[in-house]
N, C-alpha and C positions, 0 to 999 in steps of 0.2 A: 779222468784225472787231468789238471792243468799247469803245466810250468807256473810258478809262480814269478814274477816280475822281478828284476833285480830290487834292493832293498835300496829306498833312497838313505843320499850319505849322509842327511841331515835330519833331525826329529826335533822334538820339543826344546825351546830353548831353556839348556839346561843350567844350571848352577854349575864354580867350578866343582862342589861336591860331587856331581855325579861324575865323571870324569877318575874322583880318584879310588886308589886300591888296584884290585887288580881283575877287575869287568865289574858289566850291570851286577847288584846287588838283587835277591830272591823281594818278592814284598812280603811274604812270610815273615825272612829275618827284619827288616824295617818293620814291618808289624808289632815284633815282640820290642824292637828298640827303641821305637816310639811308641810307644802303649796305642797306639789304633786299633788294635784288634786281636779279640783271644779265643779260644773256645773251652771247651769243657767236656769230659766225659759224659755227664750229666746230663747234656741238651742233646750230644751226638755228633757224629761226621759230617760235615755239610750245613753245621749252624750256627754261622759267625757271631760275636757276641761283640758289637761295638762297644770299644770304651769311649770315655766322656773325649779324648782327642779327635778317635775314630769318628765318633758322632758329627762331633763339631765340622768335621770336612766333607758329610754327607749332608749335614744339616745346609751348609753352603750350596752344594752342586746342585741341591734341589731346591730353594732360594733363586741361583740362576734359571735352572730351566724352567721351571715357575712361571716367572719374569718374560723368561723369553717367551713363552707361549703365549702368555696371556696378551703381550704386543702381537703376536700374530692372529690375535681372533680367536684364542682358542677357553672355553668352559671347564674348569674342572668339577671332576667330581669323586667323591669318595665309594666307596663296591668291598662287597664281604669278602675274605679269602676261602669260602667255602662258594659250593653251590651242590644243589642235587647232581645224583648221575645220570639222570634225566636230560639236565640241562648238555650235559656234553656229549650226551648221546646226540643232542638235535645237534650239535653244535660240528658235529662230526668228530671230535677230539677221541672222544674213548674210542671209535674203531679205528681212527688211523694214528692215535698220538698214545695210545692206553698203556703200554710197556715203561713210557715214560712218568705215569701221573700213579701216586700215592694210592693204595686200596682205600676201598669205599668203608666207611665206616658209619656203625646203624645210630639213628637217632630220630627217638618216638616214631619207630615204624619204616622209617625212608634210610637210603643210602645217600651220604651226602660224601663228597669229596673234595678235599683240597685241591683249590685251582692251581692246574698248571700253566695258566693264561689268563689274559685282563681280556679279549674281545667278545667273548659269550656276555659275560654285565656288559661291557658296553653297549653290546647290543638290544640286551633289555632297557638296557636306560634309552633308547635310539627309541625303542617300541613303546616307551609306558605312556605315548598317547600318538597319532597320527599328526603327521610333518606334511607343512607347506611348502611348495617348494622355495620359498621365500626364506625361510630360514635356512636352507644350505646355500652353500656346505654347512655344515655341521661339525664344529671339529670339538670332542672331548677328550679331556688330558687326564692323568694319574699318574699319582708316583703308587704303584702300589705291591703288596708281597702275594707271592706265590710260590709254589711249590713244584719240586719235580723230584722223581726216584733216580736219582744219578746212583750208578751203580760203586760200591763201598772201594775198588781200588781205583776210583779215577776224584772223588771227591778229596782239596785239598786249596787250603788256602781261600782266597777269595775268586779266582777265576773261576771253581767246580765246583758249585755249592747245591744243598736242597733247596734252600729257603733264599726266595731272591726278592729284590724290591728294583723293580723294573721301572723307568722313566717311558711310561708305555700310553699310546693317543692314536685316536682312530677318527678318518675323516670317512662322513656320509655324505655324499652328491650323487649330482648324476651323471651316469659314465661320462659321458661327454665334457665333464669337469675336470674327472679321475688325474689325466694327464699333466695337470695345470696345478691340483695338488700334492702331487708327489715332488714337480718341482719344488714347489715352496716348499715342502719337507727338506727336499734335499739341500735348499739354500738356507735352510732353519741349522741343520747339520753343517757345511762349510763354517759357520759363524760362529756355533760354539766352537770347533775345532780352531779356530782363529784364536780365538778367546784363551782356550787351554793350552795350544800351543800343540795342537795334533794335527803331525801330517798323513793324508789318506794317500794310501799305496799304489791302489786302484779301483774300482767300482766292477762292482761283479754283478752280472743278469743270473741269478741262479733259476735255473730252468726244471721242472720233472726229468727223473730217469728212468728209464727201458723197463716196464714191468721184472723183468726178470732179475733187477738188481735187488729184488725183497721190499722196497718199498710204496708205500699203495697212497693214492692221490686220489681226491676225490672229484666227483664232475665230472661233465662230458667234455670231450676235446673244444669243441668249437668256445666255451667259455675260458680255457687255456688260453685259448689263440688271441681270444679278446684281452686278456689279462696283459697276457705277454705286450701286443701293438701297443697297449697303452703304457705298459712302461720304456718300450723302446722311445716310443714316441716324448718319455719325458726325460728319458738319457739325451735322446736328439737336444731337446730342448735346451737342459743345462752344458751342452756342450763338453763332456766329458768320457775321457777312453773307458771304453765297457769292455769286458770280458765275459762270454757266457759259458756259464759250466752248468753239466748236465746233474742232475741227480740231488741237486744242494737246491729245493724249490721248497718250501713250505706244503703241506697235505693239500691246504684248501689252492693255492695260486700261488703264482711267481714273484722273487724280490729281489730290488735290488742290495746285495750287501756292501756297505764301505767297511773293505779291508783295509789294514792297518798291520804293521811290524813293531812287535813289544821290544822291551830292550837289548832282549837277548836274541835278536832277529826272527821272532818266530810271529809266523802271520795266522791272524784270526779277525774273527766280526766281531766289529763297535758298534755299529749304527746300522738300521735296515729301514729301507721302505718296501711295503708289500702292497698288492690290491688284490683286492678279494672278491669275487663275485659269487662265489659261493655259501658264504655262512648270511646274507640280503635274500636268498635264497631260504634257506634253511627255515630262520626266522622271522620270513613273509616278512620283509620290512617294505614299506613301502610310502610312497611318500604324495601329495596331491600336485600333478603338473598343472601348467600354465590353464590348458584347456578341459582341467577336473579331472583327465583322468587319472587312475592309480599306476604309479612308475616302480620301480627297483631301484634303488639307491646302488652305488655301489660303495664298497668299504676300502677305504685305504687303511692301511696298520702302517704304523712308523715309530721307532724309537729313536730320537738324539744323542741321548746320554747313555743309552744301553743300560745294563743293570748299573745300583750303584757299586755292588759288589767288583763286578769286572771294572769300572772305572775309575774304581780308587784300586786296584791290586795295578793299574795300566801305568797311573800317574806315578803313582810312590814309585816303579820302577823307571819311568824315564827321567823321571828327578832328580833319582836316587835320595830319595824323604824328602827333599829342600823344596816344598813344593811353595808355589805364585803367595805372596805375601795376601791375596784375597783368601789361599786354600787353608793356608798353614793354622795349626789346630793353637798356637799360642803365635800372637801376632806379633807383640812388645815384649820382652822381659825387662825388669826396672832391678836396677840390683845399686843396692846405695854399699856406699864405700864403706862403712864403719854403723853399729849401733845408732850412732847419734844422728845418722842420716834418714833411718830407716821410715821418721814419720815425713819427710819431705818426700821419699820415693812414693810410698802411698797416697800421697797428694797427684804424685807424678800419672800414679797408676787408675787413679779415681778422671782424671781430665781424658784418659785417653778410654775408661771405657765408657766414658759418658760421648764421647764420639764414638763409640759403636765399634772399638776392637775389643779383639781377644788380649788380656792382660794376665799377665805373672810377677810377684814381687820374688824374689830370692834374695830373703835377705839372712841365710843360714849363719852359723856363726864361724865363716871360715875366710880366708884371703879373697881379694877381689878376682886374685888370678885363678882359684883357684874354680869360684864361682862361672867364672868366663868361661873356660876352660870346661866345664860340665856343662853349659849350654850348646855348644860346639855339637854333641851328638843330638842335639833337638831341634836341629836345626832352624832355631827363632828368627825369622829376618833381620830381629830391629830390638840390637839393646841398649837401654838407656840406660847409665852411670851414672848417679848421683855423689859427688864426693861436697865438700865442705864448700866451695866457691861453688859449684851448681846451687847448692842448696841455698845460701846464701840470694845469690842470684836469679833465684828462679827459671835455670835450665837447665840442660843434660847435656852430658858428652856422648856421642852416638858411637858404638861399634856395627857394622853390620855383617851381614852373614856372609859375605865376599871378603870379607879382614880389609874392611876398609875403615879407616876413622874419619869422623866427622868432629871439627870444632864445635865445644860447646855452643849449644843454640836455645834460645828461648822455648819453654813446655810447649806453649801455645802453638809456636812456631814446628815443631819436632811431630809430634800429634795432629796439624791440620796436614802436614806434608805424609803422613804418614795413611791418614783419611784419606787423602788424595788417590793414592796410589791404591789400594783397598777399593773404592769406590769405581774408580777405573777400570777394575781388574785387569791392572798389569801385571806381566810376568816378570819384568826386570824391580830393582830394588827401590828404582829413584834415586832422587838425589845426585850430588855431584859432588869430585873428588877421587885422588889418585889411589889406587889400591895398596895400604901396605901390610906388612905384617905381623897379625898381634902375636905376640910372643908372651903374654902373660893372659 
């Protein structure tokens, strides 16, 4: 066991929303408050059912790392969420991962099972023909789902799920590179963190534990000890405080974890880099050096985003719902003043998702205030008011989600600044002017 770090006093830059009531709010309840996310008897414990909000902010964070990957050199590719039990036999997973991974079930003669991991395919996909060493690294990205038997009293919300969809990539080089890519992992991870407004707590070396603590590690020692130097060697590198704790190492090699403190002060893993030099092994991968002959790649595993599940239950709670005008699941709401408005808001709402946001018309038949006022728990960045002089004029009066008002401004004008900041993926709202407070 290890003292955990004092909790830094500062985290994502939040809205005043998050701040109020009386503490962090569960993402459960913002879950059901903001329609993101619901489940069902029907499908079971552990299997989130995004709705069309939820989606929308998943559909986003994977867009970003996407993005981000693919400036960094990186291939995707798409992998069944099945595979034989064969494959995880070789892979080592059924005998040291098997308590965790769904029963085998028969199909025309074979036992096939749902993956509880992306780097067995990737590794096939690494194999399905012989590597120059010219082409590594080798780095392949997925967002993809898998599965694991989380047992029924700890399955709950989005942080304990069966069914995950992992933002998961695995780099192939030669050891001698290993070190060099884990950095760049690791500065892959600083950056979205930058981005989302997450600060990491501390970096953990998670190392094997003492046979005798029940859990079983694959390989001989002397490929540990390679694993290990090489990720020391890229903590060295990024210049950041490490912590090594015994017993928290993956089956096949050692990773490092970036911990992180959720809202309610409690610490867990977002982001990991691992190396592997055992499942290169397993898999005979191999790749042609310089001078012809046949080498051993090794494997780094890394994820940025963590599942999407854990990182939208992370966000909604440091936000408390009000999430980055890039994340938010309705980006504009257009709410015209009276009936006679309502085809000028449409117009409103048509310019702004022809720039590529998310739009809402509310144009129910009830008071403006009362309309305002029920956006308030949806938390919408950016609402436009269409009354009789907007209309006329062709602009909107801005409320934003801080209770700040903006004088009317021009559609075109409201909508590219609003692009702007979306584009950007800013955390703050934009714009300028003093905050006051809407009262209707």
């Amino acid at each position: 066991m290890h003292n955990a770090p004092e909790r830094p006093a500062e985290g994502p830059d939040r809205s005043p929303l998050a701040d109020a009531g009386d503490g962090p709010v569960d993402h459960r309840r913002l879950g059901r408050e903001l329609d993101i996310f619901t489940g069902d008897e029907l499908v079971g414990a552990g299997f989130p059912l995004w709705l069309p909000d939820g989606a929308a902010v998943v559909a986003e964070l994977e867009r970003y790392v996407l993005d981000l990957e693919r400036r960094q050199g990186y291939r995707h590719v798409r992998t069944p969420a099945v595979g034989k039990r064969a494959l995880y036999e070789r892979s080592g997973h059924w005998q040291h991962f098997g308590p965790d991974m769904f029963p085998p079930f028969r199909v025309g003669g074979e036992d096939l099972v749902l993956r509880p991991v992306l780097c067995p395919h990737h590794a096939l996909v690494y194999r399905s023909r012989l590597r120059s060493h010219r082409e590594l690294p080798l780095r392949i990205g997925e967002v993809g789902s898998m599965y694991r038997m989380e047992r029924s009293g700890v399955v709950g919300g989005l942080t304990r799920v069966r069914g995950i969809t992992l933002n998961d990539a695995h780099i192939f080089c030669p050891p001698e590179q290993a070190a060099r890519e884990a950095v760049r992992a690791l500065s892959m991870i600083d950056e979205a963190y930058d981005v989302l407004g997450i600060r990491a707590a501390y970096h953990r070396l998670s190392l094997p534990g003492p046979p005798e603590e029940g859990k079983s590690y694959a390989g001989e020692a002397s490929m540990w000890e390679r694993a290990e130097a090489i990720l020391r060697d890229a903590l060295d590198q990024h210049g950041v405080q490490v912590r090594a704790v015994r017993g928290e190492a993956a089956f096949y090699g050692p990773k490092i974890d970036v911990q992180v403190y959720d809202a309610h002060g409690r610490e867990f893993t977002l982001s990991t880099v691992q190396v592997d030099l055992y499942q290169p092994e397993r898999f005979d991968l191999e790749y042609v050096a310089p001078d012809g002959s046949r080498q051993r790649p090794a494997m780094v595993h890394r994820s940025v985003l963590a599942s999407m599940e854990r990182m939208v239950a992370y966000l909604l709670e440091a936000y408390a719902g009000a999430l980055p005008p890039w994340l938010a699941p309705v980006q504009v709401l257009v709410l015209p003043v009276s009936p006679a408005q309502a085809e000028a808001a449409r117009a409103v709402a048509q310019r702004a998702e022809d720039a590529g946001l998310r739009v809402d018309v509310d144009d129910r038949d009830e008071s403006l205030g009362a309309r305002v006022r029920a956006a308030r728990p949806r938390r919408v960045p950016y609402l436009a008011v269409v009354g009789a002089r907007e209309a006329d004029a062709g602009s909107v009066a801005v409320r934003l989600r801080d209770d700040r008002r903006l004088p009317a401004m021009p559609v075109d004008a409201f909508v590219d600044a609003v692009a702007a900041v979306v584009a950007d993926r800013r955390r703050d709202l934009g714009f300028t002017g003093k905050p006051i407070r809407v009262d209707n």
